[in-house]
VMD Tcl script that draws the C-alpha trace (Angstrom):
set ca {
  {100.74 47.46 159.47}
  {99.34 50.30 161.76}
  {102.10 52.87 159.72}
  {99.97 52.10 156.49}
  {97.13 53.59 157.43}
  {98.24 56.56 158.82}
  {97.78 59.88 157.07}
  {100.75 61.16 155.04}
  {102.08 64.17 155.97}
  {101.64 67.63 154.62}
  {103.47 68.22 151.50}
  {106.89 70.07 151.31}
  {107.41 72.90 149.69}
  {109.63 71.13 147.24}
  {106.65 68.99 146.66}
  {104.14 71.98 146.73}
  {106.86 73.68 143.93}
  {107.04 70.09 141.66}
  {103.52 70.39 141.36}
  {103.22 73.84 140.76}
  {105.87 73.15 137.97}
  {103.28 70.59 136.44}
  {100.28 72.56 136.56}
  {102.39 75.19 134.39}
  {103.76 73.01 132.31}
  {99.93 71.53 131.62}
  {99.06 74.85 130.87}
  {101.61 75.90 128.68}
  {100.87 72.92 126.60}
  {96.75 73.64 126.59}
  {97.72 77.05 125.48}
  {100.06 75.48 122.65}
  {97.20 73.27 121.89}
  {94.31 76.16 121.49}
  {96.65 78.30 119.21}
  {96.88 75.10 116.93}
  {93.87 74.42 117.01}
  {92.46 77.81 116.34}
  {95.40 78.17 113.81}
  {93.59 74.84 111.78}
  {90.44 76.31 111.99}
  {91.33 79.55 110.73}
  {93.26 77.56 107.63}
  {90.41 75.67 107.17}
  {87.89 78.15 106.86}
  {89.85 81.43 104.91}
  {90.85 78.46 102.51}
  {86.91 77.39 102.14}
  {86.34 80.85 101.64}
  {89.07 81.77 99.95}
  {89.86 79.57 97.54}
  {87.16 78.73 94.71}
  {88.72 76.55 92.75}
  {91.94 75.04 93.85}
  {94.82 74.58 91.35}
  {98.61 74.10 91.47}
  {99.04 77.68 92.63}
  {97.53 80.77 94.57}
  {96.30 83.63 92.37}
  {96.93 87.16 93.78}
  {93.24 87.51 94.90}
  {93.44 83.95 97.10}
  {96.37 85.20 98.23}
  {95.24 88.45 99.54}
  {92.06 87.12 100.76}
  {94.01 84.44 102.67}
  {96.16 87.15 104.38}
  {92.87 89.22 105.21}
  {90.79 86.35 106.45}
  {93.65 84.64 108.76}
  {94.71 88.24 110.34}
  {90.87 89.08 110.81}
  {90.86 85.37 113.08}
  {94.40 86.28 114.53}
  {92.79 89.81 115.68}
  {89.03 88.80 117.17}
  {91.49 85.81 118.96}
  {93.65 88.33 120.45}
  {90.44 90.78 121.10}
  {88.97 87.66 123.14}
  {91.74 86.12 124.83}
  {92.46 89.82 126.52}
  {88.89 89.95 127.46}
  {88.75 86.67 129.15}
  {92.09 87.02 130.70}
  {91.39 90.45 132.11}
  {87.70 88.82 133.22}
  {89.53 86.18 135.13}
  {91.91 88.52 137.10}
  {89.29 90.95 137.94}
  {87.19 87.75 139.50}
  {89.89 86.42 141.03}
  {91.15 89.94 142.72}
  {87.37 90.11 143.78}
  {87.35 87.00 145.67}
}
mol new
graphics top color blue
foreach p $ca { graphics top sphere $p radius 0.5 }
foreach p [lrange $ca 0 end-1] q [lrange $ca 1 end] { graphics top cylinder $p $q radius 0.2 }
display resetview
């Protein structure tokens, strides 16, 4: 009974790598997550915008404004996600 209460010991660096592995895989499927997410939001509003009157088909116009309006999102995305990521480096360098 004494044995249960007894601290466990430090983890191993094959548990220390397991959960490593986890926290990367969590992040790799946040990351997966945002880019769908900003890729349904960026549907959502170029086709609002886009697209007057919806019918069976595109017209040339919808379809051009659709291409400008979802690389516009795809650019300020990339514009922010290098700002942020360079932010976050240069913090944690600093500390």
């Amino acid at each position: 009974m004494a044995d249960f209460f007894k601290s466990s010991p430090a983890p191993t660096s094959d548990m220390a790598a397991r959960k490593e592995a986890v926290i990367s895989k969590v992040r790799q499927e946040i990351a997966l997550a945002n880019a769908q997410e900003l890729l349904n939001k960026a549907g959502e509003k170029c086709f609002a915008k886009c697209v007057t009157k919806p019918s069976t088909s595109l017209s040339g116009s919808e379809q051009t404004c659709l291409t400008h309006c979802l690389e516009r999102y795809l650019e300020a995305f990339t514009i922010v996600s290098r700002t942020y990521t360079s932010r976050v480096l240069r913090e944690r360098d600093a500390s």
